[in-house]
Kinemage of the C-alpha trace (Angstrom):
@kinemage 1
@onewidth
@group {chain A} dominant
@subgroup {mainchain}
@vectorlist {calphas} color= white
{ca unk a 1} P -5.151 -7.477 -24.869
{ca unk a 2} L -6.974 -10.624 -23.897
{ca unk a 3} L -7.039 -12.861 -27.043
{ca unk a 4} L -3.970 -12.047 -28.914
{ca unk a 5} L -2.830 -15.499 -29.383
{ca unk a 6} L -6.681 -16.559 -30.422
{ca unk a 7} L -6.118 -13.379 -32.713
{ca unk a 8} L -2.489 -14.860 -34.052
{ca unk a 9} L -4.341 -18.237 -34.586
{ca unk a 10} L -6.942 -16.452 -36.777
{ca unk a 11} L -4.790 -14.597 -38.770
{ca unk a 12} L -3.087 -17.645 -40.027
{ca unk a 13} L -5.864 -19.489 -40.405
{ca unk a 14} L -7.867 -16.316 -43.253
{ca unk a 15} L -3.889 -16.205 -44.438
{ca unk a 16} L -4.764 -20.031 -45.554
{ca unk a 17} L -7.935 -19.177 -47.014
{ca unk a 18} L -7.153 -16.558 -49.041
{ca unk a 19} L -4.146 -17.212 -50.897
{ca unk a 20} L -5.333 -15.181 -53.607
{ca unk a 21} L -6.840 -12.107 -51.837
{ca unk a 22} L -3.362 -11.959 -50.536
{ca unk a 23} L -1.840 -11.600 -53.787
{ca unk a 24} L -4.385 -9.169 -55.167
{ca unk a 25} L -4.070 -7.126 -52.748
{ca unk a 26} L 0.108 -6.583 -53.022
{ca unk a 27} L -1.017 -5.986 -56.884
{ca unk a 28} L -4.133 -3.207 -56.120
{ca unk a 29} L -1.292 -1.779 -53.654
{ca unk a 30} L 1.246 -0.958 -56.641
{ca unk a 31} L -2.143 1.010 -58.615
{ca unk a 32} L -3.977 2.449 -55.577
{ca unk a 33} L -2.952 3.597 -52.215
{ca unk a 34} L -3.790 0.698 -49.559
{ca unk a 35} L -4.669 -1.315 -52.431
{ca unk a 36} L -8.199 -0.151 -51.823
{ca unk a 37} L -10.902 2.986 -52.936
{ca unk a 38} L -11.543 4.204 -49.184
{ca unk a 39} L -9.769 4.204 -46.261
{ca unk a 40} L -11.784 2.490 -44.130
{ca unk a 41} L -11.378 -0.340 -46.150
{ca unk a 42} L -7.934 -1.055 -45.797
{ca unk a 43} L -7.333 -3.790 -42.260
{ca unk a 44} L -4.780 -6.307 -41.240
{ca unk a 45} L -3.941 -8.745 -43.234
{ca unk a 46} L -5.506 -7.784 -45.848
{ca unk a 47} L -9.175 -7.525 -46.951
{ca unk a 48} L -10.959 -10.143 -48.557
{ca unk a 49} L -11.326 -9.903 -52.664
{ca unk a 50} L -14.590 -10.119 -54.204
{ca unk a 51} L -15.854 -11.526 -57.421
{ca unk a 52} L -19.666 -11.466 -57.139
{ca unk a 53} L -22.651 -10.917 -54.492
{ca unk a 54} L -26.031 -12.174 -54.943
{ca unk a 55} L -29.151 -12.842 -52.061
{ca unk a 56} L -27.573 -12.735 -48.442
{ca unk a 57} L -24.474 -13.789 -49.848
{ca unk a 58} L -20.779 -12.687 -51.337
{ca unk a 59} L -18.291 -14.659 -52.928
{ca unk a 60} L -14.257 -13.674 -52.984
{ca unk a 61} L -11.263 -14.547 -55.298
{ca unk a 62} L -10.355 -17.775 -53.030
{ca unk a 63} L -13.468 -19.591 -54.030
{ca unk a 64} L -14.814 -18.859 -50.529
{ca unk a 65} L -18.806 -18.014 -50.005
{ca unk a 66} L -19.950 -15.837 -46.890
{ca unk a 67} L -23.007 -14.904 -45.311
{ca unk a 68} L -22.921 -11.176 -45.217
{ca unk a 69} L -24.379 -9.369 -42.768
{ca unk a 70} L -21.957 -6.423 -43.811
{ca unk a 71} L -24.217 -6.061 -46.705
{ca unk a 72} L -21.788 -3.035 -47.879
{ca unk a 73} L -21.422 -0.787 -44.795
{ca unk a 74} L -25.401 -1.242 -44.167
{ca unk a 75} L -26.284 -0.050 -47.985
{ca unk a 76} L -28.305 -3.130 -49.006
{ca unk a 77} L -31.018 -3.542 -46.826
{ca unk a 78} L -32.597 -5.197 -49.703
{ca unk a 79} L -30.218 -7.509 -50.340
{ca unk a 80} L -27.300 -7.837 -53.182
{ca unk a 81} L -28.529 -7.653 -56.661
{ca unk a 82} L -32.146 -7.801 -55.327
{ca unk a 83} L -33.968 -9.526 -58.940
{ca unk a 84} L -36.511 -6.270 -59.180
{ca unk a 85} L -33.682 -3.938 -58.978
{ca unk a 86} L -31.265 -5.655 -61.204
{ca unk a 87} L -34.681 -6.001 -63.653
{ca unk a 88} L -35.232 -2.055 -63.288
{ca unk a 89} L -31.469 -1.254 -63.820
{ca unk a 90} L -30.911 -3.336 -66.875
{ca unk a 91} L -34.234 -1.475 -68.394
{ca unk a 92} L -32.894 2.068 -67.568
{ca unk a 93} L -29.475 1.267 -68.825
{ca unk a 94} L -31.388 0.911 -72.215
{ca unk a 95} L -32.993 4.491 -71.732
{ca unk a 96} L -29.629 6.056 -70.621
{ca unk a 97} L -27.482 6.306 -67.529
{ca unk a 98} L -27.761 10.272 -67.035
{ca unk a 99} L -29.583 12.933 -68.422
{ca unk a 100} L -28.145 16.241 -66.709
{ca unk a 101} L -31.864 17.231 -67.495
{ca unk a 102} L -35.114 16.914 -65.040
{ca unk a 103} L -37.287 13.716 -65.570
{ca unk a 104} L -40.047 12.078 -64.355
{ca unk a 105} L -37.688 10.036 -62.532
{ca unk a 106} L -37.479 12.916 -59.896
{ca unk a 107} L -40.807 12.527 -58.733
{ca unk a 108} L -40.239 8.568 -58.579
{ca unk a 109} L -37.526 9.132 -56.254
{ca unk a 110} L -38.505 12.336 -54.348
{ca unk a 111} L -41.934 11.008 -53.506
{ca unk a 112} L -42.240 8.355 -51.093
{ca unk a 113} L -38.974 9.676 -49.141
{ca unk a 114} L -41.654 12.636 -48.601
{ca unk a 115} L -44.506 10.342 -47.630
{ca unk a 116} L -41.977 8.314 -45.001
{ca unk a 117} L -40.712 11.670 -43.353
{ca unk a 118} L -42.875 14.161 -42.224
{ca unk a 119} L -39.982 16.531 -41.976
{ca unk a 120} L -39.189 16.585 -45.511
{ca unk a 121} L -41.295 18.807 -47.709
{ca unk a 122} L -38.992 19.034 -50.780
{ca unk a 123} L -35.498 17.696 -51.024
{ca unk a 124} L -32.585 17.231 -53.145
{ca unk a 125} L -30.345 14.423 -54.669
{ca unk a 126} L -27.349 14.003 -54.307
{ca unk a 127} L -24.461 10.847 -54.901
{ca unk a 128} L -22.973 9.850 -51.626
{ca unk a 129} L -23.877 9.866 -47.835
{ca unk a 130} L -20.958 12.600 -47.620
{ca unk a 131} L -22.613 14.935 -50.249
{ca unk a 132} L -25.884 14.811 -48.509
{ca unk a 133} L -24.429 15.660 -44.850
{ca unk a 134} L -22.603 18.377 -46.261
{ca unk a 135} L -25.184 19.877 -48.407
{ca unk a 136} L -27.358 19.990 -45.198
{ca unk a 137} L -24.758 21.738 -42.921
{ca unk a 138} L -24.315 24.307 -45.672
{ca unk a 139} L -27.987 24.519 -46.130
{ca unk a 140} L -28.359 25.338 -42.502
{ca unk a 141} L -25.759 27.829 -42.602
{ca unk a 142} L -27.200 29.551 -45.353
{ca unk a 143} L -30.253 29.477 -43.839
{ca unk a 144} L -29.484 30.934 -40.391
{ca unk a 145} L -26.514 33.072 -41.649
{ca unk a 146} L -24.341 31.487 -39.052
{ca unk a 147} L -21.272 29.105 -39.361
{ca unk a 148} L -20.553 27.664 -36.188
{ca unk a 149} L -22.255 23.666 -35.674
{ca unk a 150} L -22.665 21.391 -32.807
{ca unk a 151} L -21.749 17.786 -33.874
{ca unk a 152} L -21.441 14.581 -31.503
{ca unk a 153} L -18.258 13.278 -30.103
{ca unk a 154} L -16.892 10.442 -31.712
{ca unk a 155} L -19.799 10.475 -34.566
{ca unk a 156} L -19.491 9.986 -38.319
{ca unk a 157} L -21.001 12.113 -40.644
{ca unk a 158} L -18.845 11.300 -43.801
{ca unk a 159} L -15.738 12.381 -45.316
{ca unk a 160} L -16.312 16.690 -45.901
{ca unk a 161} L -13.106 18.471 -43.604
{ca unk a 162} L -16.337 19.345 -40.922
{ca unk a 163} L -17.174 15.677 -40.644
{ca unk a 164} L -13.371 14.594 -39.822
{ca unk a 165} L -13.135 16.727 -36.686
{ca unk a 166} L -13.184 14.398 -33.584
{ca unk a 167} L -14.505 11.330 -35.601
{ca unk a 168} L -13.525 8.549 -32.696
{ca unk a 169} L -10.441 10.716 -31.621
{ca unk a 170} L -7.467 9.245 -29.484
{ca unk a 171} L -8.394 9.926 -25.566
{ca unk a 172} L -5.142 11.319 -25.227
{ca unk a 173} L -5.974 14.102 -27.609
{ca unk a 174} L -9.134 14.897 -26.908
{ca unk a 175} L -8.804 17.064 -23.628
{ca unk a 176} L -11.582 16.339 -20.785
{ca unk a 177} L -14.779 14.515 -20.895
{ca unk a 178} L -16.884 17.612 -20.025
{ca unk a 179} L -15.147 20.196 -22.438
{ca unk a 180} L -13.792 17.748 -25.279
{ca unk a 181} L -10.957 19.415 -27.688
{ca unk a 182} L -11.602 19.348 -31.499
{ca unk a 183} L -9.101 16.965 -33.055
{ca unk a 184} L -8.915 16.823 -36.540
{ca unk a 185} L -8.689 13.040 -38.163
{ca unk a 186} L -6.836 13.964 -41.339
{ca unk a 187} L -4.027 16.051 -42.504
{ca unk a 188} L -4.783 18.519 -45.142
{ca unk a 189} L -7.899 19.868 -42.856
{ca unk a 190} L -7.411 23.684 -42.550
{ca unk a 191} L -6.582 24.727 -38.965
{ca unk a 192} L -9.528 27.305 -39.491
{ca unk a 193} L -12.272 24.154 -39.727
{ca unk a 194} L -12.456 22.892 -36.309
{ca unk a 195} L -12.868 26.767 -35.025
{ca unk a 196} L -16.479 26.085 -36.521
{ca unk a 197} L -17.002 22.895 -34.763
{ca unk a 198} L -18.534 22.817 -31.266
{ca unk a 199} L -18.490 19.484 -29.595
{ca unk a 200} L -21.490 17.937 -27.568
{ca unk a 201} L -21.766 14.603 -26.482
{ca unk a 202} L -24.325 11.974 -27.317
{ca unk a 203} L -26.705 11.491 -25.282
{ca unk a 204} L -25.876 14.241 -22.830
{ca unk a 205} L -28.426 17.196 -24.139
{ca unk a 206} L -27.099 19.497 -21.329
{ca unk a 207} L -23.707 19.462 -22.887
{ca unk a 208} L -25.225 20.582 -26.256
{ca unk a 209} L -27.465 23.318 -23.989
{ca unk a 210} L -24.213 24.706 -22.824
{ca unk a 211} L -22.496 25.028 -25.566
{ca unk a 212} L -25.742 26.989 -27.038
{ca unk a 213} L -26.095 29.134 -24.336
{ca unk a 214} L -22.040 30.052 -25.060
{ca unk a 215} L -22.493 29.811 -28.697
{ca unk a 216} L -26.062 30.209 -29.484
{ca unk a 217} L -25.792 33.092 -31.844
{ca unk a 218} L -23.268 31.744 -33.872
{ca unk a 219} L -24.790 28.374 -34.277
{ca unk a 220} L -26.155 27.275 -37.129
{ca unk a 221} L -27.245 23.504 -36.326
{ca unk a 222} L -27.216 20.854 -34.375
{ca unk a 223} L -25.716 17.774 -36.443
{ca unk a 224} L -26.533 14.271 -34.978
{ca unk a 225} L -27.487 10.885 -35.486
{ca unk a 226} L -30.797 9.798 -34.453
{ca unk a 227} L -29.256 6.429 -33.249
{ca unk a 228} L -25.221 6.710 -33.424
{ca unk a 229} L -24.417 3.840 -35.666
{ca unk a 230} L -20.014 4.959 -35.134
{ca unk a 231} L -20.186 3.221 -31.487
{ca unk a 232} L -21.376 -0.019 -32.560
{ca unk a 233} L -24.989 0.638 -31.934
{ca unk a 234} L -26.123 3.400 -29.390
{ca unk a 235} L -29.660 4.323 -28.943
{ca unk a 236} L -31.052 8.097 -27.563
{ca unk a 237} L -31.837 7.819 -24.019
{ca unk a 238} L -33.559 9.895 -21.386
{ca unk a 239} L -35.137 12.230 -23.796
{ca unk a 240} L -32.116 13.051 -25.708
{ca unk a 241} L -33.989 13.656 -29.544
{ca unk a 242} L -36.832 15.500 -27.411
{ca unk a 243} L -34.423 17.603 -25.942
{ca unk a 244} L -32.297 18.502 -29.119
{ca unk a 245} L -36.150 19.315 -30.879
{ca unk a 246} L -36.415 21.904 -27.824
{ca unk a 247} L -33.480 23.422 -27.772
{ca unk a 248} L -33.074 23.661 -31.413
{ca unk a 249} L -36.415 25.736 -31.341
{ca unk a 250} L -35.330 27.621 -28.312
{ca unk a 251} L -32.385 29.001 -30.037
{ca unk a 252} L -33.328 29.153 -33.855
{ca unk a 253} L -31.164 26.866 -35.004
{ca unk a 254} L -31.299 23.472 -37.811
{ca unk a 255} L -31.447 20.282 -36.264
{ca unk a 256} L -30.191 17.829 -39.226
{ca unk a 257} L -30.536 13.654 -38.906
{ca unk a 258} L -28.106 11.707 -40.532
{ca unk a 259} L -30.316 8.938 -41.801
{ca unk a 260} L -27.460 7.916 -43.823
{ca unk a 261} L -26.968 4.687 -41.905
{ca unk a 262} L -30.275 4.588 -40.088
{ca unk a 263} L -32.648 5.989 -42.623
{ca unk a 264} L -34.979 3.445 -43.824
{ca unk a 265} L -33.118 0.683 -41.815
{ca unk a 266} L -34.260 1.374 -38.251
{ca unk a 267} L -38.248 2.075 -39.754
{ca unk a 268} L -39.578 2.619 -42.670
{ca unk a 269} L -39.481 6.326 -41.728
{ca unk a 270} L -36.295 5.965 -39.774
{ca unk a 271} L -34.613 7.236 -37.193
{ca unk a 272} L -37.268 10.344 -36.580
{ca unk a 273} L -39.912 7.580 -37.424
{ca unk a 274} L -38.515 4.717 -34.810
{ca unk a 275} L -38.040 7.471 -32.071
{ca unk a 276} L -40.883 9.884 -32.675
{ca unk a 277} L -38.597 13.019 -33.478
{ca unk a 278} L -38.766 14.839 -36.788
{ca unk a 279} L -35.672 17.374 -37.724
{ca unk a 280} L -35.765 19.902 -39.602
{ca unk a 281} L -33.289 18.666 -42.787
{ca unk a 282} L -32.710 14.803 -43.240
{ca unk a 283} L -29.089 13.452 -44.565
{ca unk a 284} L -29.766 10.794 -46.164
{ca unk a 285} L -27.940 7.775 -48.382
{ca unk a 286} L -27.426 4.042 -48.546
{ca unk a 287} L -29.727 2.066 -47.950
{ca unk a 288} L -32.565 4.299 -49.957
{ca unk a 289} L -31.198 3.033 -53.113
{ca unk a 290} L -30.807 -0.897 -52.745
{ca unk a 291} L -26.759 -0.727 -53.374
{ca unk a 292} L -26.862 2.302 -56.223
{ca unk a 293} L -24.798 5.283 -55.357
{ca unk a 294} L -27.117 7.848 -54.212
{ca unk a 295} L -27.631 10.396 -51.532
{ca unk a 296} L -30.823 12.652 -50.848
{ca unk a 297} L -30.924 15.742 -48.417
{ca unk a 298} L -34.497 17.108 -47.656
{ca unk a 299} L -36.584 18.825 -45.410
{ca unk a 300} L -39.200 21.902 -44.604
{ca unk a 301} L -39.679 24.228 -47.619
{ca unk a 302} L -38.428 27.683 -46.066
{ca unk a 303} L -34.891 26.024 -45.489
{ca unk a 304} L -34.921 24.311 -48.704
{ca unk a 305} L -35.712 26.921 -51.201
{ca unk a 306} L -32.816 28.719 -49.845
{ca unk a 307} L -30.848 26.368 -52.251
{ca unk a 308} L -29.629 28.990 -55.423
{ca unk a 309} L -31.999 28.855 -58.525
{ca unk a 310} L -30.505 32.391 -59.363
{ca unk a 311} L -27.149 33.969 -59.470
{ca unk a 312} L -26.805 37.570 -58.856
{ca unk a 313} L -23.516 39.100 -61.105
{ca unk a 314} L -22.211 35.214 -61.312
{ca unk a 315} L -22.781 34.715 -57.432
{ca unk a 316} L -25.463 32.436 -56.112
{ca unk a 317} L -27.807 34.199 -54.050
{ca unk a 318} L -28.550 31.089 -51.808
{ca unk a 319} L -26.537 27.646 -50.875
{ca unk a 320} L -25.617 26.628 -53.946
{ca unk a 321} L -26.020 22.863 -54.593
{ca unk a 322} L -24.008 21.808 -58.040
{ca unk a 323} L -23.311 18.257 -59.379
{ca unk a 324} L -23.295 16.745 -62.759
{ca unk a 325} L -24.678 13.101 -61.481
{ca unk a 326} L -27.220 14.224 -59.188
{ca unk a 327} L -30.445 12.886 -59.306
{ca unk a 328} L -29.028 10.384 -62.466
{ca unk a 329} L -31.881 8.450 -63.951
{ca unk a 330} L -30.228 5.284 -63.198
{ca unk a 331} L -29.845 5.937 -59.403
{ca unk a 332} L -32.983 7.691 -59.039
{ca unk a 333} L -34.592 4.563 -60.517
{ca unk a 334} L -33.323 2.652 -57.849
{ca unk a 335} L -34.540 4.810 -54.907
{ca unk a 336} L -38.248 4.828 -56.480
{ca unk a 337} L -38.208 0.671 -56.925
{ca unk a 338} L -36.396 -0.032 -53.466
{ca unk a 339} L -38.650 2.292 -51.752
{ca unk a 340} L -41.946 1.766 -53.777
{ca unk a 341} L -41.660 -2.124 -54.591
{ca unk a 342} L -39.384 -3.765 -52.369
{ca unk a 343} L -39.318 -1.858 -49.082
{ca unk a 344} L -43.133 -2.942 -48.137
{ca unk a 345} L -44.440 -3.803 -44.637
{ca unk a 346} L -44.172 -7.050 -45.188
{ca unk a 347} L -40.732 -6.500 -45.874
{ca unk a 348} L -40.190 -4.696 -42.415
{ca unk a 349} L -42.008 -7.450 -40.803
{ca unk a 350} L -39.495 -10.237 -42.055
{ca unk a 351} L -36.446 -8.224 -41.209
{ca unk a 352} L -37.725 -7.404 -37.843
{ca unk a 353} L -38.502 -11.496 -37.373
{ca unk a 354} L -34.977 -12.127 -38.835
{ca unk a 355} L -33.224 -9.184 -36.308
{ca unk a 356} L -35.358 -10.738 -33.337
{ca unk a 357} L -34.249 -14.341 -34.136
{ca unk a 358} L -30.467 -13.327 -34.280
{ca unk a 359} L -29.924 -10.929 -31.280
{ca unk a 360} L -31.774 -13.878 -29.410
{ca unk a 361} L -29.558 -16.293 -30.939
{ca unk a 362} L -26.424 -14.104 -29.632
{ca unk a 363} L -28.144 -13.615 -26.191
{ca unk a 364} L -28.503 -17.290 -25.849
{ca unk a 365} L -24.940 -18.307 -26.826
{ca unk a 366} L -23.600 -15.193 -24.320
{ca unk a 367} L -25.234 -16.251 -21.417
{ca unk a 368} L -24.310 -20.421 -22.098
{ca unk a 369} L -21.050 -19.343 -22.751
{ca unk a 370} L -20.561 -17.192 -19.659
{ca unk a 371} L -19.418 -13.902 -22.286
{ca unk a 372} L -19.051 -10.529 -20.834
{ca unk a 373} L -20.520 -9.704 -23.262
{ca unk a 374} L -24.193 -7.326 -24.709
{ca unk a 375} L -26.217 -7.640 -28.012
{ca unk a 376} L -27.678 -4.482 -28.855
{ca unk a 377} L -30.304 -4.511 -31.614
{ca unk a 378} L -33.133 -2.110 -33.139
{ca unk a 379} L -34.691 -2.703 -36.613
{ca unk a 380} L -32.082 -4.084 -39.082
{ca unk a 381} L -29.479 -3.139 -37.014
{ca unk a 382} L -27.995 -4.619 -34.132
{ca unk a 383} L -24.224 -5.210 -32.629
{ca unk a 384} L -22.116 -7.480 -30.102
{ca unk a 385} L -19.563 -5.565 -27.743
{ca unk a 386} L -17.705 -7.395 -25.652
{ca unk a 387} L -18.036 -5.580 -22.290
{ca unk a 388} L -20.605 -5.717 -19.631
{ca unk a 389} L -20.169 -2.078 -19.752
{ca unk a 390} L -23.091 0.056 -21.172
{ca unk a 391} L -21.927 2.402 -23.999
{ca unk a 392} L -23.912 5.783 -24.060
{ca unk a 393} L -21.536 8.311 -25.251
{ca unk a 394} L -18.042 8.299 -27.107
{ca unk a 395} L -15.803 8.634 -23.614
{ca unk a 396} L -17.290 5.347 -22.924
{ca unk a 397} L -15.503 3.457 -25.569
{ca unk a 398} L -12.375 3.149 -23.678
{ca unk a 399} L -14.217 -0.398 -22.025
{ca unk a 400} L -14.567 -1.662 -25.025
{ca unk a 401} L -11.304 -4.406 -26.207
{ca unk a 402} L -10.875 -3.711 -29.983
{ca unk a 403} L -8.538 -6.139 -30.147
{ca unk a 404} L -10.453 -8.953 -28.687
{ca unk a 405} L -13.444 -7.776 -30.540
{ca unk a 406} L -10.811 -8.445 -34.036
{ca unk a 407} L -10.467 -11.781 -32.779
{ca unk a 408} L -14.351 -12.306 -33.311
{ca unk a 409} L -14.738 -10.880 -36.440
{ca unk a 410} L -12.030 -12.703 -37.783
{ca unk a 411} L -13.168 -16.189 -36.079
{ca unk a 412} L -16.727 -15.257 -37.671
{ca unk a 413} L -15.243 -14.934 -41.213
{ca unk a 414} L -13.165 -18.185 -40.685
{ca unk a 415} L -16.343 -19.870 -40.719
{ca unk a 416} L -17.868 -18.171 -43.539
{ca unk a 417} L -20.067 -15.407 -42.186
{ca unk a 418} L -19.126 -11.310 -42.401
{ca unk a 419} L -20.773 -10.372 -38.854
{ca unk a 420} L -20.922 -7.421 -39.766
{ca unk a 421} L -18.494 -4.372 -41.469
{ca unk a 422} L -14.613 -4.663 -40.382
{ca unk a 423} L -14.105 -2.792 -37.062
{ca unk a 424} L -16.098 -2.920 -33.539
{ca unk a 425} L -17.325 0.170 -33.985
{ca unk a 426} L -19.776 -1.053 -36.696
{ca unk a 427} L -23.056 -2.771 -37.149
{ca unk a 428} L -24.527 -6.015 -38.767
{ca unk a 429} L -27.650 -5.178 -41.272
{ca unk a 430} L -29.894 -8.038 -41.921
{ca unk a 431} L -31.337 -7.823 -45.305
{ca unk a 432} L -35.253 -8.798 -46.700
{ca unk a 433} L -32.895 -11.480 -48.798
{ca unk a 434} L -31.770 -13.533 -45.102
{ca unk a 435} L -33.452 -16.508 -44.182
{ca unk a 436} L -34.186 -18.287 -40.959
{ca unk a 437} L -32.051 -20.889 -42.022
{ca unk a 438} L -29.237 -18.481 -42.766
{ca unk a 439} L -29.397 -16.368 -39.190
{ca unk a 440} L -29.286 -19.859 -37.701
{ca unk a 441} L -26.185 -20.299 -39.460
{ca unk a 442} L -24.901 -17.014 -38.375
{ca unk a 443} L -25.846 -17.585 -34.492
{ca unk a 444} L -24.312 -21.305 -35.089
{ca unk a 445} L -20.788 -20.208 -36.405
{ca unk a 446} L -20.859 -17.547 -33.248
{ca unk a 447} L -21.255 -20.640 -30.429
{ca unk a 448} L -18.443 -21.880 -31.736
{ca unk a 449} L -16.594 -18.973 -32.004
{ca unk a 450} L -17.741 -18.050 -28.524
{ca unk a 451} L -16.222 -21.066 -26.920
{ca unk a 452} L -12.641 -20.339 -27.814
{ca unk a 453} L -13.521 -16.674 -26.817
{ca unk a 454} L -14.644 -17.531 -23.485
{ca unk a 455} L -11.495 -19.833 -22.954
{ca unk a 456} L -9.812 -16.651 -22.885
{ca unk a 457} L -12.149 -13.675 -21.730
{ca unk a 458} L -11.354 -15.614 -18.333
């Protein structure tokens, strides 16, 4: 790969830095597996430690401060430990944590994620991004009375055995471009799951049309990001959304967003806001509740009062939707103040100034630098690959150098900014909490990052 040695040189250089991450991390190892609480959190070296977060910025066991543009795999939109939610929290811990018992906290929370998405007539709460993409798949299967659904090459949808079937596969695995072979990312996945999983590819709507017109009366949805946030940052082209909306009403079956990474973050409304598409169930998670764990799934009434409110001889009559922390007063507080107090227009309008301001920034140091290299960027959200190649779909991931890319990230860090979550495949989030002053910094450490990148790209 091009930049191994400026990779090597990096390497040593966080090794020097973080002594004690180092040393935490061979301790965490002996209590949990990988030393960490979710897979994707484990990376070479070793992950840096944390000890506290507050504004745009995190703090680790070394004594080190970063700008983070991470912000928590895209959660905190607002910001870490945003003053009105940490003012809200510490008031509802007096009044109790959970309740197992309806409140008016429901309406607090269900509200304005009904005012922001016309698709959503009544949803549910749940506690992770996983629980709400799940929820909506068996929703939609209830619904239809069909098991079979069409998913995205190389998208993420969470951690539920469905989700890990050809979640950024190996190439070698996956069979051909045109007719891609379900590949399951985990053991302990049931060889039965993937015979429910039909593949499309983003941004290709005639691959999803032929798979309905082979499939169609076994399908129960169409499962898809609005924007896929797995591939650093690709946006629908050529009417892809349109075309889903159509041919999910051609054949009767659920189109579901997963807004869990791009709900609220690419719009107020989101993805079906920022691209003019509504679905007919949202996914939804992160970013709704400032950094609390939550997860909603909503959309029109007739599909969502197929959820079980009755049980016929101890058997729920509909898609039954259980959990003893969903829709906890403490997270449901959360949702209603991040969406309600701190999620305002002018809110929207700074982040969009602050996103502007550092995708130009990047531009700018790319072309003085002479990078192959492209900045993609849409609300919050934008993303550097390091190919002049445009990525549309999941087969086109192959141009992009992963390991050169690692040599980035870890330059970035070196100089005190988290770009953006560990791996190329992810996206930075910039929060209502950054400052000019800060994305200058962040554009700043990349120059100099860039030079010693371009010394090598040659």
């Amino acid at each position: 790969m091009k930049g191994e040695k400026l990779l090597s040189k990096a390497y040593d250089t966080y090794r020097e830095r973080t002594p004690n991450s180092a040393a935490m991390a061979e301790e965490l190892r002996e209590l949990v597996p990988g030393g960490v609480c979710s897979t994707f959190r484990a990376y070479e070296p070793y992950p840096i430690h944390a000890t506290r977060a507050n504004g745009a910025t995190i703090y680790d066991v070394d004594g080190n401060e970063y700008l983070d543009f991470a912000l928590n795999n895209g959660t905190q939109l607002v910001g870490h430990a945003h003053p009105k939610l940490t003012e809200a929290a510490i008031d509802q811990l007096e009044r109790g944590t959970l309740y197992t018992r309806p409140s008016e906290l429901i309406e607090f929370a269900a509200r304005p994620l009904i005012d922001r998405w016309d698709a959503i007539e009544q949803v549910r709460f749940t506690n992770s991004g996983t629980e709400s993409a799940m929820h909506a798949v068996r929703l939609a299967r209830a619904y239809t009375g069909r098991e079979k659904v069409i998913r995205m090459e190389g998208a993420y949808h969470g951690a539920f055995d469905a989700a890990l079937v050809s979640k950024m596969p190996p190439i070698e695995q996956a069979g051909p471009e045109f007719d891609p072979r379900p590949v399951k990312e985990s053991q302990g996945i049931p060889d039965s799951v993937p015979e429910n999983v039909l593949l499309g590819r983003y941004n290709d709507a005639d691959s999803v049309e032929r798979l309905l017109r082979e499939h169609g009366r076994n399908v129960a949805a169409i499962l898809v990001e609005p924007a896929c946030l797995n591939l650093g940052l690709v946006e629908p082209a050529d009417g892809f959304l349109e075309r889903l909306r159509e041919l999910a009403n051609e054949y009767n079956v659920v189109l579901i967003f997963d807004e869990v990474k791009t709900g609220v973050k690419l719009a107020p409304g989101g993805g079906a806001e920022y691209y003019g598409v509504q679905p007919d169930l949202v996914a939804l998670a992160k970013a709704i509740g400032g950094g609390f764990p939550v997860g909603a799934f909503g959309g029109r009434r007739e599909i969502m009062e197929c959820i079980a409110a009755d049980l016929d001889d101890g058997v729920a009559t509909g898609a039954a939707h259980y959990g003893t922390y969903n829709g906890n007063p403490l997270s449901l507080r959360a949702v209603g103040v991040t969406l309600r107090e701190i999620l305002t227009s002018d809110a929207y309008d700074h982040v969009t100034h602050l996103a502007d301001r550092l995708s130009s920034g990047y531009r700018d140091v790319i072309e003085d630098e002479g990078l192959d290299a492209r900045v993609a960027s849409v609300g919050s959200q934008g993303m550097v690959y390091f190919t002049e190649v445009p990525i549309r779909t999941f087969r086109d991931w192959e141009a992009v150098d992963e390991g050169f890319h690692e040599a980035y990230w870890f330059g970035m860090v070196n100089r005190g900014v988290i770009p953006h979550p560990h791996d190329a495949s992810q996206q930075w989030t910039v929060s209502i909490q950054h400052t000019e002053t800060e994305i200058d910094a962040h554009v700043e450490a990349f120059a100099d990052v860039a030079t010693d990148l371009a010394a090598v790209q040659e």
